[in-house]
N, C-alpha and C positions, 0 to 999 in steps of 0.2 A: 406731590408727596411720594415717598418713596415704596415701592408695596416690600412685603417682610422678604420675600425673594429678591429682591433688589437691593436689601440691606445686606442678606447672608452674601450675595457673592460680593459686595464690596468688601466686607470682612473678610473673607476668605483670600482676595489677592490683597490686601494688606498682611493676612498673618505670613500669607506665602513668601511676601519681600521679607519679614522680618526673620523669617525663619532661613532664606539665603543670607542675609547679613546675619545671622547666628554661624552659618557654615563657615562662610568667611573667615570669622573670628574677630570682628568689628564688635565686639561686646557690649560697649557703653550705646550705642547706637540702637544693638537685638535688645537689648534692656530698656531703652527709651521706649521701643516699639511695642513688647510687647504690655510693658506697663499700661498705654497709654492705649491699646485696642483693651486691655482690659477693665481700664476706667471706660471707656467709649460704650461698650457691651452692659453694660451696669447701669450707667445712666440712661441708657434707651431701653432698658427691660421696662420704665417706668409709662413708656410710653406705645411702648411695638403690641400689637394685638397677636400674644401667642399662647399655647393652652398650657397646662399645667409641668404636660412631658417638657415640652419644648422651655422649657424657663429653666426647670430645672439643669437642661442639657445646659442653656448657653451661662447660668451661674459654676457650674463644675468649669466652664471651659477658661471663663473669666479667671477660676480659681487658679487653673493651672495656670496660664501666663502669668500670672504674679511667681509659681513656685517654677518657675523657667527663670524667670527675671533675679528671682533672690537665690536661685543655685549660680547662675554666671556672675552671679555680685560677688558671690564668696568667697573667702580664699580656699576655704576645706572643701571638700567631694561629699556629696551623698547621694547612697546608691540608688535611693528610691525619690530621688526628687525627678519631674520629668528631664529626656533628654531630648535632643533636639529631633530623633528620628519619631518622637513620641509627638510633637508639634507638628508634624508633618500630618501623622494621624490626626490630629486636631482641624489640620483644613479640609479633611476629607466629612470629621463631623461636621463642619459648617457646611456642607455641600449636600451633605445627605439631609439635613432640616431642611434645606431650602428643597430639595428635592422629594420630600416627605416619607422619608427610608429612615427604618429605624436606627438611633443616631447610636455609635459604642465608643465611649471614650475609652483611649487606650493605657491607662494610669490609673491603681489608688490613689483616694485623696486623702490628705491630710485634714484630722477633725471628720471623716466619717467610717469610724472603726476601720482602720488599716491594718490592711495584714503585711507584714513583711513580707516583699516580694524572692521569691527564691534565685537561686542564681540561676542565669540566662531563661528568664521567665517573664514573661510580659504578663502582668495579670489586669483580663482586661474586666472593665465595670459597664453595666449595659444601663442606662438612664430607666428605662422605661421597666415597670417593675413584673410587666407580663409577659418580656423579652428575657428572663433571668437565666432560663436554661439553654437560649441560643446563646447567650455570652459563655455561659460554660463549656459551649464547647466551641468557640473560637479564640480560645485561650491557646498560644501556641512558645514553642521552646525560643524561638527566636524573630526579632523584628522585624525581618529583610525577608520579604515576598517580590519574588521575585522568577517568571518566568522559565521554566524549563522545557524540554520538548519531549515529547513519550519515545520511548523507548531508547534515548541517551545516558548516558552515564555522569551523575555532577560528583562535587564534592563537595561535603558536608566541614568547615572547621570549627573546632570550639577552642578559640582563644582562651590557655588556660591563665599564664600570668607571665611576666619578663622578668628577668635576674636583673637589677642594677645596684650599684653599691648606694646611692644615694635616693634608694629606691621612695624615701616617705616625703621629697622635697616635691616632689610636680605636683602642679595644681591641676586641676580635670584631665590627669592623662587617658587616652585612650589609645586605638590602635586601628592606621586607616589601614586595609585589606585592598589590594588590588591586582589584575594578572595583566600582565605586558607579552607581548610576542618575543620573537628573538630581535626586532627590530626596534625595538622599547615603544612600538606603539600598543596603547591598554587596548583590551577585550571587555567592554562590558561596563558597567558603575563599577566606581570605591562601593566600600563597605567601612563602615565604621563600629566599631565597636561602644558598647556603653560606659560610663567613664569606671576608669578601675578605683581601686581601693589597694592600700598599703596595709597589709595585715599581717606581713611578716616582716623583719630589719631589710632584705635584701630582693624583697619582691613587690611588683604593683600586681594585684591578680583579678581577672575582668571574669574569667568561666564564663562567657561570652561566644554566642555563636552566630555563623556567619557562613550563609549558604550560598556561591556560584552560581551565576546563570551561565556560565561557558563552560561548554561541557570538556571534559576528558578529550575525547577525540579533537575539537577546535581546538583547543591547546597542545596536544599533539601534533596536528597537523601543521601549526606554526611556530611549534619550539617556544611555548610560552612557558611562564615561571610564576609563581603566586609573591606579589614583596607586601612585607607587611611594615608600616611603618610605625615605630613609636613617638606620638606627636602630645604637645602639654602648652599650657596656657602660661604664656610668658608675661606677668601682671606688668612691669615697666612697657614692655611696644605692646602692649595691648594688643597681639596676637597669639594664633597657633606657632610651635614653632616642632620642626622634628629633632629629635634629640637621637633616635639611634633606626636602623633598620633591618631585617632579615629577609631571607629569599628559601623560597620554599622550589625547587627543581621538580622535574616529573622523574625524575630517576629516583628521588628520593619521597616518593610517595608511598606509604604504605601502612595499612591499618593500624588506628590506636594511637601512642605517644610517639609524637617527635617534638626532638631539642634543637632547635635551628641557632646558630652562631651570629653575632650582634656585631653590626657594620659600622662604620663610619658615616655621616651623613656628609655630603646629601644622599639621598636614593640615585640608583644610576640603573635607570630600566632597562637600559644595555647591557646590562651586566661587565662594563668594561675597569671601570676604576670602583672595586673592592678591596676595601683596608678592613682590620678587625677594631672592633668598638674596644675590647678589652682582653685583656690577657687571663684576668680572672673566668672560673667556671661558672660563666653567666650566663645565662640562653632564653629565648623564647621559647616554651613549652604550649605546644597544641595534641590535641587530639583530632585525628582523620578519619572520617568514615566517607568511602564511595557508596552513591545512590546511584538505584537504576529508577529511572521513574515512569 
């Protein structure tokens, strides 16, 4: 028989595959999976010898792969349903039960007084009800932690929203964030954004932040460039697809708003074959601030 640590980490690279086949954008598959570890997690609570914290952590987690599962079912966005980098967190709480570290789920739940979460705000819930004030203050502006080195210099983006004229037709658009050298080889992970919202005729707007692990100088030193892609869920091929791109330059870096101009796809991290997405006053709108850290 299995001891409860042996169960968490089986669970855990389960949710981890399902959460790559969510990246992917293999949907009916991430939705099979995560349905089906959340029946799994439910019918073994009935039987696993765990204490009151720990039940309750693994029913919230159950909870959320159902509201993973019925956000990629749907055709409309909402903001506050989890997102996939929010799953990611989820296998780190099955690793910390198994490990017996206090677990923090990183999502309101639905059906336990939820607060609307703010923009670019991860509001996190700490299971354990004597951990309340360590969750409050690991509440933080954005999802993406991520490695810097002291005394370097990053950059800070907040993905504020895209111009498109057809702006309220994509289904879970988001915006993947990446820096390439001058050779188009990447520096570092994507970034993804959380999926935006159409709140005005001619904008998708995410206010959405997204922190750099490659500093200023590494990208200096190799003539790198930030592309940002805008990518949406194409329900016929049941995939991601990119629909437009911008390119953020290091000459053109500096504090507060910038309107980056909207490319043709595909992305070309060469920078060699750039055409314009549109003739109209449409742009990618961020906000920059450099850290020293």
């Amino acid at each position: 028989m299995e001891s409860l640590e042996q169960t968490l980490m089986k669970w855990c690279r389960t949710l981890h595959h399902a959460v790559e086949t969510d990246s992917w954008g293999q949907v009916i598959e991430a939705v099979e999976a995560y349905e089906t570890l959340a029946d799994t997690i439910r019918q073994s609570l009935r039987k696993l010898d765990v204490n009151k914290s720990q039940k309750a952590t693994l029913e919230k987690t159950a909870k959320l792969l159902e509201q993973r599962a019925k956000s990629l079912s749907s055709v409309g966005s909402d903001r506050n349903a989890p997102t996939k980098e929010d799953m990611e967190d989820v296998v780190m709480v099955l690793r910390s039960l198994a490990s017996n570290a206090p677990p923090v789920l990183p999502v309101s739940m639905a059906g336990d007084d939820v607060q609307q979460r703010k923009k670019s705000e991860v509001q996190m819930v700490e299971i354990d009800s004597e951990m309340e004030d360590i969750a409050a203050q690991v509440a933080t502006d954005g999802k993406d932690t991520v490695e810097r080195k002291p005394g370097a210099s990053y950059l800070d983006i907040v993905v504020d929203r895209i111009g498109l004229k057809d702006a309220s037709v994509y289904v879970n658009p988001t915006v993947v964030v990446s820096v390439h050298d001058k050779d188009g080889k990447m520096m570092g992970e994507k970034h993804e954004t959380a999926v935006g919202k159409s709140v005005e005729a001619l904008h998708v707007t995410f206010s959405s932040k997204v922190r750099l692990g490659v500093s200023l100088k590494e990208m200096e030193e190799r003539g790198a460039a930030v592309f940002f892609e805008f990518v949406h869920y194409k329900l016929k091929k049941r995939k991601k697809s990119c629909r437009c791109w911008a390119l953020l330059e290091l000459d053109e870096l500096k504090a507060g708003v910038v309107a980056l101009e909207l490319y043709q796809k595909p992305m070309d991290p060469k920078r060699k074959r750039i055409n314009l997405f549109t003739v109209k006053d449409l742009y990618l709108h961020l906000r920059l601030q450099q850290i020293t850290v």
